[in-house]
N, C-alpha and C positions, 0 to 999 in steps of 0.2 A: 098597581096596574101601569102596565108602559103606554110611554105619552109618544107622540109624535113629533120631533122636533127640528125644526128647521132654521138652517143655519144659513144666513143669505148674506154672504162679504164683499167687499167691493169691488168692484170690475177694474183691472187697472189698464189704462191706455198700453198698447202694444207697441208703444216708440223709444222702448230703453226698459235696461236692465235696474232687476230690484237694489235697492239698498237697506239698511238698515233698518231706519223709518218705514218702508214698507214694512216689512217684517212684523218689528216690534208694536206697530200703529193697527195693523188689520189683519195679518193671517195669521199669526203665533195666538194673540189672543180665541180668536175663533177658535182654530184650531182646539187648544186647552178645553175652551167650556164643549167643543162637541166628543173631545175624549171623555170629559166628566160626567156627559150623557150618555154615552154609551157603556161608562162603566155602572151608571147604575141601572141599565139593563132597558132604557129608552132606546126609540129606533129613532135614527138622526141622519137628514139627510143633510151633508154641507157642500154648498153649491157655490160657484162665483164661473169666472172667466175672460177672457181678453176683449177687454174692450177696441171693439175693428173699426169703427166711426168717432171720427173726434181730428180737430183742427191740432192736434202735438202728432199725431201718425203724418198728417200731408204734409206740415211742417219737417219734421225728417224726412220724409221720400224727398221733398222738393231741394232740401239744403244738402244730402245725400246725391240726386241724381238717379233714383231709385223707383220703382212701380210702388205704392201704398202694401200693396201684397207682398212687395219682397219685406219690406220693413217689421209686416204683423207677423210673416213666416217667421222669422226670424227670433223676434221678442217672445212669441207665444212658446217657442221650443224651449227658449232660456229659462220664463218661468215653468214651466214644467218639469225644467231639467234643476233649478232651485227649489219647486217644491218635492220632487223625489228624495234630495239629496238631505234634505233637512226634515224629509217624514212628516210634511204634513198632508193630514188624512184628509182630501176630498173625494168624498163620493163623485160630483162631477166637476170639471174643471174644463169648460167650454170654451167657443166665440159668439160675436153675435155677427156671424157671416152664417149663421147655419140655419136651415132654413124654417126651422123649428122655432128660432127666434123673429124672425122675420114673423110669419104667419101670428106667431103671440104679440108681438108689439104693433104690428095691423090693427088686429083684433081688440087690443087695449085704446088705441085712438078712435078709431070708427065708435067703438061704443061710449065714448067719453062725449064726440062729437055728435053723435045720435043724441045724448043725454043731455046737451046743453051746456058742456061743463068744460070746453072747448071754446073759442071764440078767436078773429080778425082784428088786427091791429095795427100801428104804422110805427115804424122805429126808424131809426138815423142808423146809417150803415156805412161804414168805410168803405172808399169803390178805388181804384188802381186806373189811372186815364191809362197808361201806358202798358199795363199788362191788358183793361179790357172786363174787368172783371172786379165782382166783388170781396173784401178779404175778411178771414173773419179777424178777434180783436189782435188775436198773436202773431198776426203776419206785419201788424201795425209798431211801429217803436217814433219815439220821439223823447222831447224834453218832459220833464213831471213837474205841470206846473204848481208842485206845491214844493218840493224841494231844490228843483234846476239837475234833478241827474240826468243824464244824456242820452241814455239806453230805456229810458223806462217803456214795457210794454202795454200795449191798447188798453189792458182791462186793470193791471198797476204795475205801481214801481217799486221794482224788489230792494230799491237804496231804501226809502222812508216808510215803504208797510201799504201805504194810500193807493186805494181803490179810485178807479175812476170811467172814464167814457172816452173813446178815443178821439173824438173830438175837441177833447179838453186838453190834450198835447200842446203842446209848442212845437211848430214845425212837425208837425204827424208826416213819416216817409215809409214807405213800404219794403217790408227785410227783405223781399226776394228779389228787389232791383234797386234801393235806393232814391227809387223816384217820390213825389210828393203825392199826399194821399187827398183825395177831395170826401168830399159825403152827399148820401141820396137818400131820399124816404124811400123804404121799401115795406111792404107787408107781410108779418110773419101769422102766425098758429099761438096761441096764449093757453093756458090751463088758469079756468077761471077759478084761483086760489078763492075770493072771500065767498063762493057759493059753494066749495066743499069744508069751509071750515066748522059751520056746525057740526056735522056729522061726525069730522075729525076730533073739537071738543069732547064731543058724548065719551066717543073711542079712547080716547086719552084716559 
């Protein structure tokens, strides 16, 4: 009896072309197991698409000179035009500018927050005196103080592997003008992981 199966791949930010490691890491494999289900006679739907929100797209618009939109135009045609070219089979191959996504990922907060499972928080934030504004970690570069590399970014340092806080810089300055970066407590939105974890256990 045919099964229904759903093939859900990773949304890749829309600030550059694929490589490689794309490929061989997330769509080539997909791809495979959803031909192998449809060969054996399952209806398969395999879904992904361009991720349109994310701090690597404003980062190229901004280092670019560019609208966020020209950059996703841009990226989303190339993968599409990479996966025509190399035959891989998606059913859909989306954004999340579309309004269908919008209304579903509403939809998915409101009732997470209705539920409890949702909650208010205070975190440390890199702020820019001189642009005016908050940055998120990538717009952050300074010293890594576990190694001393020069370029290392807010959230790590591609020299030594080491994850960090951008706080924890030496000399934290800001990539879009060089200036020094301060920090402010601001309030964000949490997903209260250890009150969906039983459930997730069971599921497991």
């Amino acid at each position: 009896m045919a099964q229904n199966i759903l093939v859900a791949v990773a949304w890749p930010y829309a600030n550059g072309p694929f490589h490689v490691g794309h490929l061989a890491g997330a769509y080539l494999p997909a791809d495979i197991f959803a031909r192998y289900q449809r060969l054996k006679g399952n209806r398969v739907l395999m879904v992904s698409g361009s991720d349109c929100h994310g701090t690597p797209i404003t980062l190229k618009a901004e280092t670019e000179g560019v609208t966020p939109q020209e950059v996703i135009r841009r990226y989303h045609r190339s993968f599409l035009n990479t996966f025509q070219r190399l035959g891989i089979t998606f059913d859909l191959f989306t954004q999340t500018y579309t309004s269908n996504h919008y209304a579903v990922t509403t939809d998915f907060f409101l009732k997470l927050l209705d539920h409890g499972y949702i909650h208010k928080d205070k975190m440390t934030a890199s702020y820019s005196e001189s642009l005016k504004r908050f940055l998120p970690d990538r717009f952050v570069e300074g010293v890594c103080p576990n190694c001393g590399f020069t370029a290392a970014r807010g959230d790590q340092c591609d020299n030594c592997g080491k994850l960090h806080e951008p706080y924890e810089l030496i000399n934290p300055r800001s990539k879009l003008d060089g200036e020094p970066v301060t920090f402010r407590e601001t309030e964000h939105f949490f997903l209260d992981l250890p009150k969906v974890e039983p459930q997730l256990k069971r599921w497991l």
